[in-house]
C-alpha positions in Angstrom: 27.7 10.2 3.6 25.1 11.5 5.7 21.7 10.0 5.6 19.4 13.3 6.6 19.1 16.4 5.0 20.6 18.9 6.6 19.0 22.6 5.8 21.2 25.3 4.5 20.6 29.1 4.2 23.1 30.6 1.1 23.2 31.6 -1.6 25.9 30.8 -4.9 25.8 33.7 -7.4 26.4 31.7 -10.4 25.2 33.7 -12.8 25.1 33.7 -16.8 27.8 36.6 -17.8 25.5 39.2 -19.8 22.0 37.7 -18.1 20.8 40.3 -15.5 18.4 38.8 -13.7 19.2 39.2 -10.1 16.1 37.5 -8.0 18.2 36.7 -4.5 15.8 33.7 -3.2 15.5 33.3 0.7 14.0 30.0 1.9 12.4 29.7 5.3 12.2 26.3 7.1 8.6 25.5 8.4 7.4 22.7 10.4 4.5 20.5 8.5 2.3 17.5 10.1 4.1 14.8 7.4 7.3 14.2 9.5 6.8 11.0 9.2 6.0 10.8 5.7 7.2 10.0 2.3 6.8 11.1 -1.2 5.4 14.7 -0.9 3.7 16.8 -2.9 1.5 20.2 -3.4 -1.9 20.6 -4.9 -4.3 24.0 -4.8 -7.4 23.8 -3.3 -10.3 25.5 -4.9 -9.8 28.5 -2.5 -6.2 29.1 -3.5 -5.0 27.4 -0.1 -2.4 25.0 -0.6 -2.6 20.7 0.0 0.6 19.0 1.3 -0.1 15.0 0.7 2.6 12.2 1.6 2.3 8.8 2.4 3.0 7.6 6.1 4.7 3.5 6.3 3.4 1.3 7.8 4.5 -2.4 8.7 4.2 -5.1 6.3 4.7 -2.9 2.9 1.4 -1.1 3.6 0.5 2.7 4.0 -1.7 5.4 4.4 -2.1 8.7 2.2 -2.4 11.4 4.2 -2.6 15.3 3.4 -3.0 18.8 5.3 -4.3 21.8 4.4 -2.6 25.5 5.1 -5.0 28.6 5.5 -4.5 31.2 7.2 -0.9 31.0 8.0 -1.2 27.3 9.9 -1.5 23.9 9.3 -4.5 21.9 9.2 -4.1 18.4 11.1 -3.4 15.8 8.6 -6.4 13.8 7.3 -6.3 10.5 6.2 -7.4 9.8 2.4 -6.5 6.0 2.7 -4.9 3.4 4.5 -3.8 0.2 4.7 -2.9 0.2 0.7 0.4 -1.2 -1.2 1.5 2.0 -2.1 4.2 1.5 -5.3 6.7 2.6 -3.1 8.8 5.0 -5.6 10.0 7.8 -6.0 8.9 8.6 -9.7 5.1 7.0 -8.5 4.1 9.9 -6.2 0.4 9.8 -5.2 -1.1 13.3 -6.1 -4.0 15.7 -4.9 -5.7 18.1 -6.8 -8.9 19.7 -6.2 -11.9 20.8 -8.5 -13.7 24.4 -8.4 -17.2 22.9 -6.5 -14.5 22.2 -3.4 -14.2 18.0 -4.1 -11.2 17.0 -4.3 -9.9 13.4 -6.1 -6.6 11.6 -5.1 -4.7 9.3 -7.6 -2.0 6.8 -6.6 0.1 3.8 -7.9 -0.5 0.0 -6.2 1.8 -3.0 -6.3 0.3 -6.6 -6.7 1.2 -9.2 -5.4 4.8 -10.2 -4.1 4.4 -12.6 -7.6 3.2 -10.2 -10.2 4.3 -7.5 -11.7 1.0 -5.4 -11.5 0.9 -1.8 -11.4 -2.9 0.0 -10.9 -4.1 3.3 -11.0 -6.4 4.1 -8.2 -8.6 7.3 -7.7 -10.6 7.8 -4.8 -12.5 11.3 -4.6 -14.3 13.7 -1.2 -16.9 15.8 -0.9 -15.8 17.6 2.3 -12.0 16.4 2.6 -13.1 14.0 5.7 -14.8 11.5 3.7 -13.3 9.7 0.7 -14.9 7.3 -1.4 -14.0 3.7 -1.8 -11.0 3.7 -4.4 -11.5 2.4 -7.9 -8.9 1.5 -10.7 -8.8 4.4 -13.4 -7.8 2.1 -16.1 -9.9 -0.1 -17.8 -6.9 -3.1 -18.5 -6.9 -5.6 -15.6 -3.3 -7.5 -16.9 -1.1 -7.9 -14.3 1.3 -5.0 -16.0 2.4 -1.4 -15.4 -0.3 1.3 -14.8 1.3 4.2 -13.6 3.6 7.4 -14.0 0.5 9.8 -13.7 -0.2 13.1 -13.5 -3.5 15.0 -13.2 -5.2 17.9 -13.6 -8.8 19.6 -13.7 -9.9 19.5 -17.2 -14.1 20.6 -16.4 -16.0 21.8 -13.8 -16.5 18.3 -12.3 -14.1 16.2 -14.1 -10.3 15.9 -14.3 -8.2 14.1 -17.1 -5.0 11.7 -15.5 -2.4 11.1 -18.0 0.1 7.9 -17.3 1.8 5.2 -19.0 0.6 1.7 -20.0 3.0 -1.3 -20.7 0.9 -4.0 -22.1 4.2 -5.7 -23.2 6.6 -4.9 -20.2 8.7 -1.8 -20.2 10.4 -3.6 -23.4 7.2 -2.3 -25.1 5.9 -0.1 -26.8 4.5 1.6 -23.5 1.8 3.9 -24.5 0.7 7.6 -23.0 -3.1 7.1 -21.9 -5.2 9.4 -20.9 -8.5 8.8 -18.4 -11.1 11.5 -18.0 -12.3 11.1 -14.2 -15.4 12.3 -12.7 -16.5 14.1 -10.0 -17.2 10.9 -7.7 -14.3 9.4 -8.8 -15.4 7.3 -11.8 -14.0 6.4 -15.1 -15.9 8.6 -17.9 -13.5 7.8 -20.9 -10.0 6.5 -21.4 -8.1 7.2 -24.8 -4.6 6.3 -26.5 -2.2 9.6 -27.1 0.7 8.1 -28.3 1.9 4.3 -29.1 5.6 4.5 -27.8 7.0 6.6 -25.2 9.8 6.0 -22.7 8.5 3.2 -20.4 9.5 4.6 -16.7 9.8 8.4 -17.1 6.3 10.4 -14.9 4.2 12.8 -17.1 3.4 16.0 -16.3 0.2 17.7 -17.2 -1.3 21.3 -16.9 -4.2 23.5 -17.8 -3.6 26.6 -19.8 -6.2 29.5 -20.7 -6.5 27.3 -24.2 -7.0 24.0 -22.9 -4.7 21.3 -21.6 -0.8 20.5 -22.1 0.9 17.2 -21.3 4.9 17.3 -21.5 6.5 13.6 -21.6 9.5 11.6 -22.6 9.0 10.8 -26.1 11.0 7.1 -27.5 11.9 6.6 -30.7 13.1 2.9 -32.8 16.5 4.5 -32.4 16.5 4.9 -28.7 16.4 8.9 -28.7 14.3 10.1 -25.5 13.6 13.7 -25.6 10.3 15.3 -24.5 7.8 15.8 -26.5 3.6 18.0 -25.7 0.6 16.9 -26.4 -1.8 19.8 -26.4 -5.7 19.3 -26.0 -7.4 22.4 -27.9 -10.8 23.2 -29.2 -12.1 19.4 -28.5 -9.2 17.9 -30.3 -5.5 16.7 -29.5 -2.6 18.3 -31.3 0.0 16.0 -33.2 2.9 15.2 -30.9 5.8 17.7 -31.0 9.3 17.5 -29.5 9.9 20.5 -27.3 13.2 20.8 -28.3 15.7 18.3 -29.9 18.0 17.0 -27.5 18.4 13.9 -29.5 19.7 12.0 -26.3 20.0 8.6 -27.4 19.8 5.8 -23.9 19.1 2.5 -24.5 17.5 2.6 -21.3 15.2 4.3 -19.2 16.4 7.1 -17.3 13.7 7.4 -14.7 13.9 11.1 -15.2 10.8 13.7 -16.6 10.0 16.7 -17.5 7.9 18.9 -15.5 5.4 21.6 -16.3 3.7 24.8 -15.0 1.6 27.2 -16.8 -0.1 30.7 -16.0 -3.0 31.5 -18.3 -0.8 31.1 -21.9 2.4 31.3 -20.1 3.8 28.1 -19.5 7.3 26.7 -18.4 9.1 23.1 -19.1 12.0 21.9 -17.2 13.9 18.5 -17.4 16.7 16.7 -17.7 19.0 15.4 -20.7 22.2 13.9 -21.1 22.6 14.5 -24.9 26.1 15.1 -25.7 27.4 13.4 -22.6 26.6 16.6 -20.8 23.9 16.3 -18.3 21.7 18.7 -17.6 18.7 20.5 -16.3 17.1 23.1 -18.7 14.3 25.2 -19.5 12.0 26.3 -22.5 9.2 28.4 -22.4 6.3 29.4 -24.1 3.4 32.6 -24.2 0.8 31.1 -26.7 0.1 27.9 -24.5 2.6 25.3 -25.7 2.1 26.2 -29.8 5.8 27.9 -30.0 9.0 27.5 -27.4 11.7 29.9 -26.6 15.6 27.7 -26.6 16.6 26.3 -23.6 18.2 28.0 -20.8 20.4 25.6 -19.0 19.5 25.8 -15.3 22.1 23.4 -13.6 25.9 24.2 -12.4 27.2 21.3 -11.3 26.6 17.2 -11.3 22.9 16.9 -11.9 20.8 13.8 -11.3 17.7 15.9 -12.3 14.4 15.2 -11.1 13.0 18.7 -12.2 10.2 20.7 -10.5 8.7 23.7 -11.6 6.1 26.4 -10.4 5.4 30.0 -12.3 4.7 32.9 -10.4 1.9 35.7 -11.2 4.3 37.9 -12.7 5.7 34.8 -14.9 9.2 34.2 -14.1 9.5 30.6 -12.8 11.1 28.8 -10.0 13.0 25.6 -10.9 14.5 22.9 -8.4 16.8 19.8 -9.0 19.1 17.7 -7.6 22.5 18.1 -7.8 25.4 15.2 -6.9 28.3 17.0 -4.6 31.9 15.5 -3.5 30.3 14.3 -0.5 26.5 14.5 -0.7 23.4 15.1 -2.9 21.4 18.7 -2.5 18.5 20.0 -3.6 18.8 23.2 -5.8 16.4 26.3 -7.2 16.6 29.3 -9.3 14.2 31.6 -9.9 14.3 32.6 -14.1 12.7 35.9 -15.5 9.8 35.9 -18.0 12.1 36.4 -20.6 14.8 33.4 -19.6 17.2 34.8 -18.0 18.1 32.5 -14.5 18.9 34.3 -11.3 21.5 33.4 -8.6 21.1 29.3 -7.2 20.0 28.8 -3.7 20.7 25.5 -2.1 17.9 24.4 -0.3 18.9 21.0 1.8 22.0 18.8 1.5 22.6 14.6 2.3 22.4 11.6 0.8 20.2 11.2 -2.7 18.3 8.5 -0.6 17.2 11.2 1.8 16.2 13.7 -0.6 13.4 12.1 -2.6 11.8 14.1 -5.3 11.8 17.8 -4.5 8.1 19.5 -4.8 7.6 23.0 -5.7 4.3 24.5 -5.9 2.8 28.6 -6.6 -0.5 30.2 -5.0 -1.4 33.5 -4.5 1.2 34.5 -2.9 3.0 32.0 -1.9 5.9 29.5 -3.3 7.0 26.4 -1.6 9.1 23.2 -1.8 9.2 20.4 0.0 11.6 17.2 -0.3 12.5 14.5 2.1 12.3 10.6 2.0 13.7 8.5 4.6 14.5 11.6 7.2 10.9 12.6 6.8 8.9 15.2 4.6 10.7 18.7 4.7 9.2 22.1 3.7 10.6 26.0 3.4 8.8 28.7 2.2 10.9 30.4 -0.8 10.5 34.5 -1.3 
């Protein structure tokens, strides 16, 4: 098995009989400044330019997380947000980026303890002017040597964000908990707040802002093992009661490392994840046009051996783009399909090929104009512009 990704340009038409949604996808390879990085991903700045972050080894299990900007057409050259950390080196614990509308931006990211303890922290660090980040400070107020992690963030005021994540007070035996920490501006802790007692214990969360407030999609857990995913939505000052999206009932006595993820346009907003209910495994879709309160059925996405590992983004004109990773006879690849506003999925383009190693946990993000993925792990951080 090969052990880079290797970039291919086809298509399969592997349509639905009776769906007519026909969106041929073309991705374009384009160089980045993270070829030497890990664990990508996309955030939006407050001028609709898009943020590529990764983190860049270094010896002795430490790092540095690193980021570029792209305006205009061209890369920015990569600026360091922090170094010499014990990055949770994972591919479920990606560090993330987002910025707020005054221009600051905050970055999040998972820490290891010791060699000796099996601590997990939260740490947020926050810049004025992108150059200059400010010392990084836990976001949780526990100080246990336990997990802290899994999280997802989003702006949730003009200079605040809320980051969602997991707590395992009693190891991932638990009940693990969904938390939620309202951040400031500077990078502070403002609140933290229980959403739900027992959830599944190493699956990320995935959070997003719609035109009526926040939505956080997550793996749900139940005493009888079932692990479906389940929105929370934040409305009018208060939190909705949990709600599974759609009843899967996959029942695991383990935890499948494997999440939903979300994307929303004003009300519209689009779900994708993984399942192996019925001992067919799976990525689908739901979708929704009043912010999270009703869901369309699933639309199943994948053709062929899925691992999962979902990303989605939503265009303007609200059909979505959807990636995953599917397991071939000789290697892994990374797959997306475009799906209409009204759930119908177009033809899949394969986007890379090698070993699952190598392929880490594709990225797809939407500005403006503009859709693209990136994906890459031990061969380096790879990006293509999809049209």
């Amino acid at each position: 098995m090969k052990n880079f990704a290797s970039f291919l340009l086809f298509t399969c038409a592997l349509l639905v009989p009776g769906q007519s949604f026909a969106q041929n996808l073309t991705a374009t390879p384009s160089d980045n400044p993270a070829k030497a990085g890990i664990q990508p991903d996309w955030a939006v700045a407050s001028d609709g330019s898009i943020l590529l972050s990764w983190v860049e080894p270094a010896g002795e299990g430490l790092g540095a997380l690193k980021y570029a900007q792209r305006r205009g057409g061209r890369w920015s050259d990569a600026r360091t947000i922090a170094s010499g950390r014990r990055f949770w080196r994972h591919p479920a614990e990606v560090p993330e980026l987002i910025g707020l509308g005054d221009g600051t931006l905050l970055a999040h990211w998972v820490e290891k303890g010791d060699d000796s303890s099996d601590a997990e922290n939260i740490l947020v660090s926050s810049s004025r002017d992108g150059l200059h980040w400010t010392a990084p400070q836990m976001a949780h107020k526990n100080r246990q040597p336990v997990q802290h992690g899994l999280a997802s963030m989003v702006v949730s005021g003009p200079q605040e964000a809320s980051l969602m994540w997991l707590q395992a007070l009693k190891g991932e035996d638990g009940p693990v908990s969904l938390m939620r920490t309202i951040v400031s501006a500077d990078g502070k802790e403002i609140r933290e707040e229980e959403l739900d007692n027992d959830v599944c214990s190493c699956c990320p969360t995935s959070v997003v802002k719609t035109a009526k407030g926040l939505l956080v999609a997550y793996r749900d857990h139940t005493s009888q093992d079932i692990r479906d995913i389940a929105i929370l939505r934040f409305e009018n000052g208060h939190w909705s009661t949990s709600k599974i999206l759609y009843a899967d009932k996959w029942q695991i006595n383990a935890c499948p490392v494997n999440a939903a993820s979300a994307a929303a346009q004003d009300n519209r907003v689009a779900v994708a994840w993984y399942t192996e209910a019925d001992d067919k495994p799976r990525v689908q879709a739901a979708f929704s046009s009043d912010a999270g309160a009703t869901w369309s059925k699933p639309v199943v996405l994948s053709t062929g051996d899925t691992q999962g590992y979902a990303s989605t983004a939503l265009s303007a004109d609200g059909s979505a783009l959807i990636s995953w990773i599917e397991e071939g006879p000789k290697n892994a690849s990374v797959s997306v399909r475009a799906v209409s506003p009204s759930g119908a999925p177009g033809p899949v383009l394969k986007i890379a090929e090698g070993s699952r190693q190598s392929l880490g946990y594709p990225k797809l993000i939407h500005s403006a104009s503009e859709t693209w993925i990136a994906w890459g792990d031990k061969s380096g951080v790879k990006t293509a512009q999809l049209k």
